[in-house]
MDAnalysis code that builds the backbone (N, CA, C; Angstrom):
import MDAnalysis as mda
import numpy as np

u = mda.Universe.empty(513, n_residues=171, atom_resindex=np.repeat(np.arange(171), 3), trajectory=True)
u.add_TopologyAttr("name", ["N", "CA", "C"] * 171)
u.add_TopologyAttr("resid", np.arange(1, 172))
u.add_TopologyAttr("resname", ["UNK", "UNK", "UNK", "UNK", "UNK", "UNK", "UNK", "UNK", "UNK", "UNK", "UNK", "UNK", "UNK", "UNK", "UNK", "UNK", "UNK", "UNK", "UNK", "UNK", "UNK", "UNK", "UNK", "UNK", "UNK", "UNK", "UNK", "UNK", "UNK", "UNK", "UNK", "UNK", "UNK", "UNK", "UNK", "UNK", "UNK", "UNK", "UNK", "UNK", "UNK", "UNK", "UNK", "UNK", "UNK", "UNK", "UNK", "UNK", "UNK", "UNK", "UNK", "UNK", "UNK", "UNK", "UNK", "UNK", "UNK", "UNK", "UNK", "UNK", "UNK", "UNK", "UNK", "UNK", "UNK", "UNK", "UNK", "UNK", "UNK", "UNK", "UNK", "UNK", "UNK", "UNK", "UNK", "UNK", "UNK", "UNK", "UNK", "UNK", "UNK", "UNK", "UNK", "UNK", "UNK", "UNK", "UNK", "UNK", "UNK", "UNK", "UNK", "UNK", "UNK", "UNK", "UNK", "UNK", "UNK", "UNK", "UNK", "UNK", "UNK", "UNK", "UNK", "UNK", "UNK", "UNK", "UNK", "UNK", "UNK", "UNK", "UNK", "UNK", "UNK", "UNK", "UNK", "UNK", "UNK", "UNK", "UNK", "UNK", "UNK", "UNK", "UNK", "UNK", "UNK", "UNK", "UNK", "UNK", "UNK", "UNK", "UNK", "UNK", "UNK", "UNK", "UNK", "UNK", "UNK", "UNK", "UNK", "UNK", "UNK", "UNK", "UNK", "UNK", "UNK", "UNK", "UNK", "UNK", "UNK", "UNK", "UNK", "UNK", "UNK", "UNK", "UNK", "UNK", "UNK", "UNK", "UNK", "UNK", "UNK", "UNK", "UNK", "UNK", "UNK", "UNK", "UNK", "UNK", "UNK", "UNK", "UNK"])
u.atoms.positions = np.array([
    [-11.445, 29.083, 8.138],
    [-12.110, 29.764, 7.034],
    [-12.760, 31.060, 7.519],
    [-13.627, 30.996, 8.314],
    [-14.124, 31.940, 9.164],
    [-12.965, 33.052, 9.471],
    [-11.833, 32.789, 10.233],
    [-10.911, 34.072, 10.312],
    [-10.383, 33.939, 9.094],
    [-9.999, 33.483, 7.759],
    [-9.839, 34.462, 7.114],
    [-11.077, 35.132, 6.258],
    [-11.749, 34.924, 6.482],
    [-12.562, 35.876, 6.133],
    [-13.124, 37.339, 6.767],
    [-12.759, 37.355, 8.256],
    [-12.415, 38.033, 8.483],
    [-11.614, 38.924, 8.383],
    [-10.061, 38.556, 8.375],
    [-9.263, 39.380, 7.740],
    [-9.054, 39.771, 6.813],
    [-9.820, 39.072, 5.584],
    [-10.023, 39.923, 4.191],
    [-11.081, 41.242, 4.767],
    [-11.941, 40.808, 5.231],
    [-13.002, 42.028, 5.247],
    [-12.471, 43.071, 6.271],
    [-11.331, 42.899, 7.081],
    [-11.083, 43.912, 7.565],
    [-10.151, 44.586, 7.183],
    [-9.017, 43.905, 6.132],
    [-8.569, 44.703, 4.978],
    [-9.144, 45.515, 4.068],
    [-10.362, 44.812, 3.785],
    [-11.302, 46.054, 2.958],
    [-11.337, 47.058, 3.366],
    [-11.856, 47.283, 4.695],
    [-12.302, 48.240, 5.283],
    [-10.879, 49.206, 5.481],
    [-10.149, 48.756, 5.815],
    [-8.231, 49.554, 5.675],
    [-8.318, 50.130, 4.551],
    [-8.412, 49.575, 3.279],
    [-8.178, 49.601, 1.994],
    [-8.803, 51.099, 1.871],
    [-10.234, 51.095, 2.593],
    [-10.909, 52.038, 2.431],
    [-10.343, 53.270, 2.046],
    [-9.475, 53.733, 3.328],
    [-9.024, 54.858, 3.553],
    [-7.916, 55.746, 2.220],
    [-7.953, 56.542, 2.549],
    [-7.254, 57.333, 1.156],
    [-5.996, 58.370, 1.987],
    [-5.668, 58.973, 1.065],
    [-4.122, 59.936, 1.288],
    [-4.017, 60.591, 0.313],
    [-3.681, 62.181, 0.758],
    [-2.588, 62.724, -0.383],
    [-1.357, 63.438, 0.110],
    [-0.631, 63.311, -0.641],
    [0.946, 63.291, -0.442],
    [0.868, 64.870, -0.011],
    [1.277, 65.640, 0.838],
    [1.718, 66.842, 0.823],
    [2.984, 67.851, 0.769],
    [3.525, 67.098, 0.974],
    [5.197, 67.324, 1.270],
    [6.056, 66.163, 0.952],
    [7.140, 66.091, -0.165],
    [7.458, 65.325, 0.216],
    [9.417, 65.575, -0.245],
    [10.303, 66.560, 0.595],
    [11.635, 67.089, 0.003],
    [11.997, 68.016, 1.406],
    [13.312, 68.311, 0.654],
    [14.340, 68.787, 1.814],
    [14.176, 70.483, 1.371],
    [14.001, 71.226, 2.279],
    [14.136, 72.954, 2.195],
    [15.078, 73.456, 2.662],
    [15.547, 74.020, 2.207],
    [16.850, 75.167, 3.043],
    [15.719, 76.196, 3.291],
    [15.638, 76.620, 4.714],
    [15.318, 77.772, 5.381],
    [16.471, 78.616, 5.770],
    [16.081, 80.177, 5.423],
    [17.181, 80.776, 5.671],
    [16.713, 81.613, 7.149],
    [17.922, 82.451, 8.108],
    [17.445, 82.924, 9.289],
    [15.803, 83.969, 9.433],
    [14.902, 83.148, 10.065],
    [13.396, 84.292, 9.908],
    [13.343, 84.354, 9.066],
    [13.234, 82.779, 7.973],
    [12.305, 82.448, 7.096],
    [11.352, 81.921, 7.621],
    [10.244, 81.150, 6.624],
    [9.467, 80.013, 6.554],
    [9.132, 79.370, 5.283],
    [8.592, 78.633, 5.130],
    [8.480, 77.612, 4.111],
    [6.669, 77.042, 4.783],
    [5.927, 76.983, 3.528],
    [4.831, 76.628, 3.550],
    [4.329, 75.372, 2.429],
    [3.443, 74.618, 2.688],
    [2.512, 74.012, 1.538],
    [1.005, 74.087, 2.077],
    [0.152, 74.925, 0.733],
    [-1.012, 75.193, 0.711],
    [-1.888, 73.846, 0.170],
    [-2.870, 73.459, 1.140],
    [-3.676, 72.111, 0.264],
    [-4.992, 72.325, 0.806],
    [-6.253, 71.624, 0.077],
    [-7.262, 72.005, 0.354],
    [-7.995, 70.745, 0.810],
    [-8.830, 70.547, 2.123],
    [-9.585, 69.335, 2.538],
    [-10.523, 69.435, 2.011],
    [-11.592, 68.676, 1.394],
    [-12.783, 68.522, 0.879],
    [-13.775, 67.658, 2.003],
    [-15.008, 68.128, 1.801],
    [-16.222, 67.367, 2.884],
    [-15.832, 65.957, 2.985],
    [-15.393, 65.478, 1.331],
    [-15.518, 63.656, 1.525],
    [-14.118, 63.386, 2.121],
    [-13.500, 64.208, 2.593],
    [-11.999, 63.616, 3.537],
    [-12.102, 64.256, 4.973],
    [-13.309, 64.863, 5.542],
    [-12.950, 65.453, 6.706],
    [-12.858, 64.159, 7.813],
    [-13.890, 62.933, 7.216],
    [-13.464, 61.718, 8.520],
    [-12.586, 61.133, 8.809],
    [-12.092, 61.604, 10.193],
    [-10.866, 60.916, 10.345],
    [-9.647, 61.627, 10.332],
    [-9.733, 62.788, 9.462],
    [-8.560, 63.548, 8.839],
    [-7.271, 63.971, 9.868],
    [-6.755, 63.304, 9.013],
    [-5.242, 63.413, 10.552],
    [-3.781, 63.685, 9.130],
    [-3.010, 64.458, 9.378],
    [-1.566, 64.743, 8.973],
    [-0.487, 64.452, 9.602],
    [0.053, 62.683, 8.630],
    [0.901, 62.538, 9.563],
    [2.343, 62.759, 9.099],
    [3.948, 63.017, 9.665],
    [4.665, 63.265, 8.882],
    [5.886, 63.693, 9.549],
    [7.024, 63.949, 9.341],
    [7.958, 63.776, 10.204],
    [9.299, 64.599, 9.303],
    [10.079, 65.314, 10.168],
    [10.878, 66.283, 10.173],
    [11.934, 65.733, 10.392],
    [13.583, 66.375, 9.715],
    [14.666, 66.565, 10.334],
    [14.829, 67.339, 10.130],
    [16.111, 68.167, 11.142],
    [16.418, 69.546, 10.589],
    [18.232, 69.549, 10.902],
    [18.742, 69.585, 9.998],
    [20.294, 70.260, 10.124],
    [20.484, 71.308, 10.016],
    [21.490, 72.085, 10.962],
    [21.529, 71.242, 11.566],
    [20.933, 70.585, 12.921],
    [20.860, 69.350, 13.677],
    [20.057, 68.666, 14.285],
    [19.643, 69.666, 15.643],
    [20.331, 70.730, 16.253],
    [20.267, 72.024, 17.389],
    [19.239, 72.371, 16.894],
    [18.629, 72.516, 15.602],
    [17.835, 73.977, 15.693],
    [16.466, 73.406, 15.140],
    [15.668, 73.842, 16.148],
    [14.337, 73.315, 16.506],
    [13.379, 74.129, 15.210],
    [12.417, 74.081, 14.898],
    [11.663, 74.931, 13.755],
    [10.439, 74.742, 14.502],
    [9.235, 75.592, 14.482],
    [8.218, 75.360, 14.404],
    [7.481, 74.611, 13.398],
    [6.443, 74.018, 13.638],
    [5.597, 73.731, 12.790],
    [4.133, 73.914, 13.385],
    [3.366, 74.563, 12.143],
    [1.499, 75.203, 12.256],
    [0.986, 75.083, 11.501],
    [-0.171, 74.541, 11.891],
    [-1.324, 74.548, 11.086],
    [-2.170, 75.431, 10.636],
    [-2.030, 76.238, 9.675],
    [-3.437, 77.667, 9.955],
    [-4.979, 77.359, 8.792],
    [-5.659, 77.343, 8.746],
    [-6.906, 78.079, 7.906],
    [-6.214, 79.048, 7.205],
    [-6.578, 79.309, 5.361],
    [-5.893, 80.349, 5.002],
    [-5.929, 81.985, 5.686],
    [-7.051, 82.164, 5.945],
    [-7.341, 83.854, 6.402],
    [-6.254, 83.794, 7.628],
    [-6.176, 82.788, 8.569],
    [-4.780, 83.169, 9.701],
    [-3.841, 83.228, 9.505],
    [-3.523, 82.550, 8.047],
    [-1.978, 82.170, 7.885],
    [-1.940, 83.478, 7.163],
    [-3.092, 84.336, 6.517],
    [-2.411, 85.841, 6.232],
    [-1.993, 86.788, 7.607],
    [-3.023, 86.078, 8.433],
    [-2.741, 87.731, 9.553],
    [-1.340, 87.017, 10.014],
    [-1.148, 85.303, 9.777],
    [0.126, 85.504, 10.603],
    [1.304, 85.689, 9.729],
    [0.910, 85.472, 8.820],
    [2.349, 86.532, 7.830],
    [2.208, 87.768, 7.549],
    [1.177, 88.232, 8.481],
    [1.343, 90.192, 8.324],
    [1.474, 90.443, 9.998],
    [2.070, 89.252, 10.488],
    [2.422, 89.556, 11.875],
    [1.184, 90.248, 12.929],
    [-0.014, 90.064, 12.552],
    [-0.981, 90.141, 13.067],
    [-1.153, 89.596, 14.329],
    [-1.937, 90.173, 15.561],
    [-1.900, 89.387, 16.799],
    [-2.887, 88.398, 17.025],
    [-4.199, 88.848, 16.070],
    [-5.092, 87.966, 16.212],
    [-4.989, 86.721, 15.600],
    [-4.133, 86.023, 15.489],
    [-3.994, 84.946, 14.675],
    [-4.689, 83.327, 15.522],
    [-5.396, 82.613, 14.892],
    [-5.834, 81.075, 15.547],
    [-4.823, 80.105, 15.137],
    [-3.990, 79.571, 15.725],
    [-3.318, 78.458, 15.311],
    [-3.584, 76.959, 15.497],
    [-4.420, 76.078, 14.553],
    [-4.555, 75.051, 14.637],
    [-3.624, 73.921, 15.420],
    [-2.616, 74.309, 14.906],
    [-1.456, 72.902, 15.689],
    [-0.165, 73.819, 15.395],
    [0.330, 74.021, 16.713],
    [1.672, 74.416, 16.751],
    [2.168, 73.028, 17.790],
    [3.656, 73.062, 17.283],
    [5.013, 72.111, 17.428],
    [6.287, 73.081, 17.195],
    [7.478, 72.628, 18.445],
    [8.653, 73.392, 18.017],
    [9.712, 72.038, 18.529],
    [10.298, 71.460, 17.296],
    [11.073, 70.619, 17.230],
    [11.834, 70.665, 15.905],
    [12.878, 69.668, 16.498],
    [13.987, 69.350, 15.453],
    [14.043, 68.509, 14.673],
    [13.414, 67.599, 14.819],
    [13.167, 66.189, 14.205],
    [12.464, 65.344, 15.294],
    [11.467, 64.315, 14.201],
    [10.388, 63.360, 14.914],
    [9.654, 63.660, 13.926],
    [8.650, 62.490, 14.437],
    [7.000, 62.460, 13.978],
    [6.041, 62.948, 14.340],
    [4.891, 63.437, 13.672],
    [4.210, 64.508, 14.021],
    [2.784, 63.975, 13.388],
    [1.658, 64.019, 14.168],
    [0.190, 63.834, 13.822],
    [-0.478, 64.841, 14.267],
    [-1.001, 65.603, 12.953],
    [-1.976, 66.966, 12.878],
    [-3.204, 66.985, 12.972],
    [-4.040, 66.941, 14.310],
    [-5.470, 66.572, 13.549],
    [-6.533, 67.840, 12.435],
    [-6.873, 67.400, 11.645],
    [-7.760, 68.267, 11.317],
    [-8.966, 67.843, 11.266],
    [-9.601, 69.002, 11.433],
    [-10.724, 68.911, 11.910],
    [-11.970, 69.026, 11.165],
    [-12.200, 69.987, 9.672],
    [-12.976, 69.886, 8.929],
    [-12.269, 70.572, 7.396],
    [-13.206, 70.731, 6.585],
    [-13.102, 71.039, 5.247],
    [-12.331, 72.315, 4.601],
    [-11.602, 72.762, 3.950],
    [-10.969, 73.997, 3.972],
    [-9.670, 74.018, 3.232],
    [-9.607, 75.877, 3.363],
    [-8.337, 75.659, 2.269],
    [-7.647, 75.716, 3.994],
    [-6.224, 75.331, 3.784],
    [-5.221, 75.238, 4.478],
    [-3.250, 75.576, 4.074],
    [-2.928, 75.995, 5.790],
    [-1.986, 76.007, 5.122],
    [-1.046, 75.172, 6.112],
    [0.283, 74.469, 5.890],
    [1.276, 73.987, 6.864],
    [2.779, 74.296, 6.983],
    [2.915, 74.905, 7.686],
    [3.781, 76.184, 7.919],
    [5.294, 75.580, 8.335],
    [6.534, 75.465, 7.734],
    [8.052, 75.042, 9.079],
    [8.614, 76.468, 8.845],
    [8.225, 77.019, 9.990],
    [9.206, 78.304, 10.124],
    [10.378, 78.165, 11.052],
    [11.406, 78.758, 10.600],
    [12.893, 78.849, 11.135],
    [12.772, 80.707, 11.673],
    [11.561, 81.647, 12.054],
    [12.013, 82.550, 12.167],
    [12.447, 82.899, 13.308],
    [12.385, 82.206, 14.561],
    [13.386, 82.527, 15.473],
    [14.424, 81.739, 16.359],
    [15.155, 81.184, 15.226],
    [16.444, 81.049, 15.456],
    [18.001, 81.759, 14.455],
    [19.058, 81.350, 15.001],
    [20.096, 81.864, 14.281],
    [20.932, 81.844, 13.656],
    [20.484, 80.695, 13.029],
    [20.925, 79.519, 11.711],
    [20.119, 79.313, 10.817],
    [21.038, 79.333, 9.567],
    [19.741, 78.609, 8.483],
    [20.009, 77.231, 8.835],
    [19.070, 76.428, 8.232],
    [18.229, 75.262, 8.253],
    [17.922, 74.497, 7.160],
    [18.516, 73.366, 7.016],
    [17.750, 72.396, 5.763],
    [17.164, 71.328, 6.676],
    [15.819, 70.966, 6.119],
    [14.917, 70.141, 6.500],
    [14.017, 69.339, 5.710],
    [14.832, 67.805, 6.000],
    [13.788, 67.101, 5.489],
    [12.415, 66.587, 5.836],
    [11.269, 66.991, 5.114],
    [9.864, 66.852, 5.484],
    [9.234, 66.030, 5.023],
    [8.527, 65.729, 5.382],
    [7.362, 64.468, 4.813],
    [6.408, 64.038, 5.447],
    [5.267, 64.971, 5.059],
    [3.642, 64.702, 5.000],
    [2.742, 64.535, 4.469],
    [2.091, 63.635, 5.050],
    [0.704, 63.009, 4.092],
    [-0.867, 63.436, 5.190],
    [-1.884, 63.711, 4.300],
    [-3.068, 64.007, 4.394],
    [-3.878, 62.445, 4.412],
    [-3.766, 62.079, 5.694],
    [-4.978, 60.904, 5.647],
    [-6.697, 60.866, 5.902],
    [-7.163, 60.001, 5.454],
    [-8.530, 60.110, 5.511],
    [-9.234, 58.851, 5.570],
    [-10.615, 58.960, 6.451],
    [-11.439, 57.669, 6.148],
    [-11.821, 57.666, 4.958],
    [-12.607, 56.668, 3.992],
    [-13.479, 57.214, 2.418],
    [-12.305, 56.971, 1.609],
    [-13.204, 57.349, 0.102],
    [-12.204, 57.652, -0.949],
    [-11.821, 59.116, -0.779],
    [-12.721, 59.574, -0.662],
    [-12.200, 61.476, -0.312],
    [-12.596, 61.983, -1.491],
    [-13.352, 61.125, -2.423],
    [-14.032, 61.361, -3.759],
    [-14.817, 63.341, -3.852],
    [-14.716, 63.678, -4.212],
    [-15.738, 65.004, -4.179],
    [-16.195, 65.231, -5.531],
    [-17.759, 64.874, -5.730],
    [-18.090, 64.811, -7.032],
    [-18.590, 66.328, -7.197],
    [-18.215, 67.262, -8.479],
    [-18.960, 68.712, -8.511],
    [-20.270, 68.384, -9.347],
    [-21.722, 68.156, -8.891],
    [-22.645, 68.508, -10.006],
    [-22.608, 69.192, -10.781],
    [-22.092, 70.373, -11.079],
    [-21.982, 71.288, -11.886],
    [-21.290, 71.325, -13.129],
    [-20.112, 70.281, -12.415],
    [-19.043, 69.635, -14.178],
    [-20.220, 68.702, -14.306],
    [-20.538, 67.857, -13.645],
    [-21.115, 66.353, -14.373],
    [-22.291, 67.269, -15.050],
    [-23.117, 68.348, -14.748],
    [-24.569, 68.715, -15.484],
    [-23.817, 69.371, -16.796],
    [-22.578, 70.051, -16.713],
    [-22.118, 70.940, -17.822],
    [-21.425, 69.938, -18.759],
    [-20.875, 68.674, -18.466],
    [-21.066, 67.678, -19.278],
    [-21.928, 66.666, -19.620],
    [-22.684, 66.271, -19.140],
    [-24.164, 65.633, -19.600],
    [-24.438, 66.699, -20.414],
    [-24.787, 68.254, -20.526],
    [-25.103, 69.076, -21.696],
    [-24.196, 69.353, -22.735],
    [-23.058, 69.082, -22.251],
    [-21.847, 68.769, -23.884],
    [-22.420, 67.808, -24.360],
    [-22.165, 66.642, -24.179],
    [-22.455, 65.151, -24.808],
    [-23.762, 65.368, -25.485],
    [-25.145, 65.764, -24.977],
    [-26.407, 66.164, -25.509],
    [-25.571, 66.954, -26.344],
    [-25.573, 68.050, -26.510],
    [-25.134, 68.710, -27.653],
    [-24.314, 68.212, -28.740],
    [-23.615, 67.458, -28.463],
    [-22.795, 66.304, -29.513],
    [-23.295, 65.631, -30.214],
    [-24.501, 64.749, -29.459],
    [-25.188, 63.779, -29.765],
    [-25.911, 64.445, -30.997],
    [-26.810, 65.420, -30.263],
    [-27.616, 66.487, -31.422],
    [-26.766, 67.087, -31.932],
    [-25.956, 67.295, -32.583],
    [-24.674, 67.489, -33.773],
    [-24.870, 66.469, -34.424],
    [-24.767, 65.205, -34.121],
    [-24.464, 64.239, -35.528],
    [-26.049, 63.561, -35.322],
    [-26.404, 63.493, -35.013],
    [-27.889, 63.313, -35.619],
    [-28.275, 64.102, -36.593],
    [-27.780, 65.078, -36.379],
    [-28.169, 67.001, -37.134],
    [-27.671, 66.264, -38.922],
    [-26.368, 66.037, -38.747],
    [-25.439, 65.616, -39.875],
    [-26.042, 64.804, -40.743],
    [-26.437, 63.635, -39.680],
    [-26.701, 62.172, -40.498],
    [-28.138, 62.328, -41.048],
    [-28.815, 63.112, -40.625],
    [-30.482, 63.426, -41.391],
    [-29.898, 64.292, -42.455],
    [-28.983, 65.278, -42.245],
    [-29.016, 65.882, -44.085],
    [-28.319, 65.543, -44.863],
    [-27.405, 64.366, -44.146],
    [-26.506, 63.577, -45.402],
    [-27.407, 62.746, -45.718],
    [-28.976, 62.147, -45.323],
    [-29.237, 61.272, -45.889],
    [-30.221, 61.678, -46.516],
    [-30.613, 63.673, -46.398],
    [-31.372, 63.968, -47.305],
    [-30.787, 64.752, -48.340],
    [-29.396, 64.726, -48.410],
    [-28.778, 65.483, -49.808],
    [-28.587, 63.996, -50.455],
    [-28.435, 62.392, -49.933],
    [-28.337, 61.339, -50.661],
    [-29.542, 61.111, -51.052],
    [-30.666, 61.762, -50.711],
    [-32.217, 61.247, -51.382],
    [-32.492, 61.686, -52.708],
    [-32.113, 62.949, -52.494],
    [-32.229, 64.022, -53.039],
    [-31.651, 63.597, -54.939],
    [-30.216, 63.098, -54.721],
    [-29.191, 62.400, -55.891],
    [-29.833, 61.862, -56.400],
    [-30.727, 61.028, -55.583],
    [-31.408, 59.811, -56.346],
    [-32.042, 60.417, -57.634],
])
């Protein structure tokens, strides 16, 4: 009884964790292309935050990079800029791949084919994992709706006092 109760509660704690899908299809890259997906981490997913996900590329010779940038690098590095920070670079053909990230942000995840001499179709598939729900509540919707609903509320209150003083009124 005791172990399973354990193993329920340490399923809970599994259960915990959350994901979002980031990738999930085949690209044709053409020669010194790239192919990107832009996604954004929030505070309640930075624990833990790891991208895990896995590549093929036909054909199977031609290796692609893959990078991680922060948006502001992933401009200087598509304006071929030198100062660029690269979170996680990889140059392979196929396998599995775990990205760590590290905190909150917009992002971008990069398979460039630009230096080789073939185009390239590649199937990708990555997911954004996390400890938490990864919940991110905005005060700002919940206060700007708590003041809709008040305002609603005081709408038909508004109503129901002068429908019941144009019905007094009949009398």
């Amino acid at each position: 009884m005791k172990l399973l109760l354990a193993l329920v509660l340490s399923a809970a704690g599994i259960a915990a964790a959350g994901s979002n899908e980031l990738l999930d299809d085949t690209l044709d890259i053409s020669v010194g292309q790239y192919r990107y997906v832009s996604f954004r981490v929030q505070p309640a997913q930075t624990d833990s935050a790891v991208i895990r996900g896995s590549i093929r590329a036909n054909p199977d010779t031609t290796a692609l990079e893959v990078m991680l940038f922060h948006v502001d690098d992933f401009i200087r590095w598509r304006n071929l800029a030198a100062d660029t920070d690269t979170l996680y670079y990889s140059r392979t053909a196929s396998g599995n791949l775990s990205i760590p990230v590290s905190s909150c942000g917009d992002y971008y995840l990069v398979l460039s084919n630009r230096g080789n001499m073939t185009p390239v179709s590649v199937a990708a598939r990555f997911t954004l994992f996390f400890e938490g729900s990864g919940v991110e509540y905005d005060s700002l919707k919940i206060a700007l709706d708590i003041a809709l609903l008040l305002m609603a509320v005081s709408a038909i209150i508004v109503l129901v006092v002068r429908a019941f003083g144009v019905m007094k009124r009949k009398r």
